[in-house]
C-alpha positions in Angstrom: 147.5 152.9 102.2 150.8 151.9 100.3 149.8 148.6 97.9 152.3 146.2 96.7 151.4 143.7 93.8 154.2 141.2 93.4 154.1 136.9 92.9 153.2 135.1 96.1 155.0 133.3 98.4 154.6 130.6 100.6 153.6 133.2 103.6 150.8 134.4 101.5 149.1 131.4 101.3 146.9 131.6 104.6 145.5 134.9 103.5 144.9 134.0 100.2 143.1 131.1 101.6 141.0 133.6 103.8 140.4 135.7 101.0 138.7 132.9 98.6 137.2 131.4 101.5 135.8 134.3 102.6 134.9 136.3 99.2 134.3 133.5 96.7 133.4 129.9 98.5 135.0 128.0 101.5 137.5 125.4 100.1 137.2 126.3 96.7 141.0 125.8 96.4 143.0 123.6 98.9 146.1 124.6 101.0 147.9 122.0 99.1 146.1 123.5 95.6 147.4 126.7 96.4 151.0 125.0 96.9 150.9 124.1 93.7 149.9 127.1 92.3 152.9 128.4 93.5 155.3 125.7 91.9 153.9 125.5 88.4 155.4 127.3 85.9 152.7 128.3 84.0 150.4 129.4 86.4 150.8 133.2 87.9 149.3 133.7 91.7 149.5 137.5 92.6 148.8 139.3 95.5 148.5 142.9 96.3 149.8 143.2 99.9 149.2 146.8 102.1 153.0 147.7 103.3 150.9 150.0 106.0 149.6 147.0 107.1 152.6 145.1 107.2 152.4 143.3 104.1 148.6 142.5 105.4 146.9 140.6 101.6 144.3 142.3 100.6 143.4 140.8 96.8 144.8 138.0 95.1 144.3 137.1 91.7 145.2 133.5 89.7 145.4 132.5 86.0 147.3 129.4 84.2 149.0 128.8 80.9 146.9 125.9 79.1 145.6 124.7 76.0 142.2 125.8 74.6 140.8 122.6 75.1 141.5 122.0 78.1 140.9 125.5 79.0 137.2 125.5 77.9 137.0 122.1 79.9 138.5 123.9 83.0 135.8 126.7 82.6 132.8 124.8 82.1 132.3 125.9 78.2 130.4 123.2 76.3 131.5 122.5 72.7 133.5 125.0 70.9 132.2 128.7 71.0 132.1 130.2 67.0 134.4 133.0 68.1 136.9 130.2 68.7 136.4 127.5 65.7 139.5 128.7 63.8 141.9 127.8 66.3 144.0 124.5 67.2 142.5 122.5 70.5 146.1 122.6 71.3 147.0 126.0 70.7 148.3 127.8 73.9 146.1 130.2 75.8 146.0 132.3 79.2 143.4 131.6 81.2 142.2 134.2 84.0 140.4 132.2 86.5 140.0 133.4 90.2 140.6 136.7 91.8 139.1 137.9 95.4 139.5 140.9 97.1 139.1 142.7 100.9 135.3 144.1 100.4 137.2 147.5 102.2 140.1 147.3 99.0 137.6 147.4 96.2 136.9 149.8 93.6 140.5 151.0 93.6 141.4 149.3 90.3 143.1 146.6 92.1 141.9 144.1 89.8 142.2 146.4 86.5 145.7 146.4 87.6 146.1 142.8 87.7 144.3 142.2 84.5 146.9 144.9 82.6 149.9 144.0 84.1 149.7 140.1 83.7 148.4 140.4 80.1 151.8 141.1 78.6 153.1 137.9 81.1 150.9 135.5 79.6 151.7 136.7 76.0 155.7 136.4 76.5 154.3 132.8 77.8 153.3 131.9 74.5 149.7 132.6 74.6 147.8 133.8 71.2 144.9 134.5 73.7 143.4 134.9 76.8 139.8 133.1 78.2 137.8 134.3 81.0 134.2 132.9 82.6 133.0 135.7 84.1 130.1 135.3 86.2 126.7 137.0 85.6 124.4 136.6 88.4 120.4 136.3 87.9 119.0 138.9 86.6 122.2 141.4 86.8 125.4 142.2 84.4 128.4 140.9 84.6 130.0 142.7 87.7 133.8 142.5 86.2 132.6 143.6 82.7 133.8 147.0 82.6 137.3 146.1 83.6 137.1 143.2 81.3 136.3 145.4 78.7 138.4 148.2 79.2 141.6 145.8 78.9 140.5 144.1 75.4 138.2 141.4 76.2 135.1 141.0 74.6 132.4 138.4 75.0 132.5 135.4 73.0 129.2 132.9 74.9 127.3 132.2 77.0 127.1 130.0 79.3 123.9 128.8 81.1 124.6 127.6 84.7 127.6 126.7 84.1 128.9 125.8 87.5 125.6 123.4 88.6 127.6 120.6 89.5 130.3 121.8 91.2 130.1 122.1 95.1 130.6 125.6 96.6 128.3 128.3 97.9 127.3 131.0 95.6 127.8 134.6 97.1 125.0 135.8 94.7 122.5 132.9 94.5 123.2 132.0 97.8 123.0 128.4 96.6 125.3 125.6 97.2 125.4 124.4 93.5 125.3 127.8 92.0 122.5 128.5 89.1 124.1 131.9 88.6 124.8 132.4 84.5 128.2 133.0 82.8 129.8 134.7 79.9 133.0 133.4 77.9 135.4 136.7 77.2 138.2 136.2 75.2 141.3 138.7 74.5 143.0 137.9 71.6 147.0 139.2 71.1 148.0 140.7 67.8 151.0 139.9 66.1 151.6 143.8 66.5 150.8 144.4 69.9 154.0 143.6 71.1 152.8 143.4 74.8 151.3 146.4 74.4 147.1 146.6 76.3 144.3 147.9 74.9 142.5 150.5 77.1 
């Protein structure tokens, strides 16, 4: 197995497609959605591709350049978290927001990859910070936390339900509107990191 993680393309976009469809909730992003994706500036859509398998798409992995505001809008965060109070509603953030991987690519640090490598991306982008909702299903930990952890985020809320009134079956609650709960991780950049990751 010889992975590739690079941008995507337009040729990507039906496996990438299959892969959230499949892994996360059908439609949760559009063909045309992921179009766009791919012609904003400020968002980053990555694949990791396996060259054995002929460039086959095995993960794929989304986050955006926004502001805070909007951001916490974006991710379902009600109000202001106190771990964020000091800082601007306009003030430019990344935002991590989707990634779905092959069930027979997992735990191969795919994702911790992704999360690494892209961190010094958004920071050369402008962003003081980077937001994540991570999802915490009932009665279980937060299944990305370690890697989360191990590349500077910490936890900053959290977030009851926070997807209730959004359409898309839930994986883990097996619900249509999912229940599941939600933590708020941020990673904030240093003025002497110097794109340099934690971890």
């Amino acid at each position: 197995m010889k992975l590739e993680v690079r941008a995507a393309e337009v040729r990507d976009l039906p496996q990438i497609k299959r892969l959230i469809d499949d892994f996360i909730s059908r439609d949760f992003y559009s063909v045309k959605e992921l179009e766009e994706m791919l012609r904003r500036e400020d968002d980053l859509l990555y694949v990791a591709a396996d060259e054995d398998r002929d460039g086959f798409v095995v993960s794929c992995f989304y986050a955006f350049l926004s502001t805070l505001d909007d951001a916490l809008r974006i991710l379902h965060v009600p109000g202001r978290p106190k771990a964020l109070q000091k800082y601007a509603g306009n003030e430019r953030i990344g935002v991590y927001k989707t990634t779905s991987t092959d069930p027979e690519y997992r735990n191969r640090g795919i994702f911790s990859s992704f999360m690494a490598d892209l961190q010094p991306v958004l920071r050369e982008k402008g962003a003081k910070m980077i937001v994540n909702t991570a999802l915490r299903p009932l009665g279980r930990d937060v299944p990305i936390a370690n890697v989360l952890r191990k590349t500077g985020f910490v936890p900053a809320a959290e977030l009851h339900s926070p997807w209730a009134d959004t359409k898309g079956y839930c994986p883990y609650c097996k619900k249509e509107y999912c229940i599941c709960d939600a933590v708020l991780y941020i990673r904030k950049f240093e003025e002497s990191e110097e794109g340099k990751i934690d971890g």
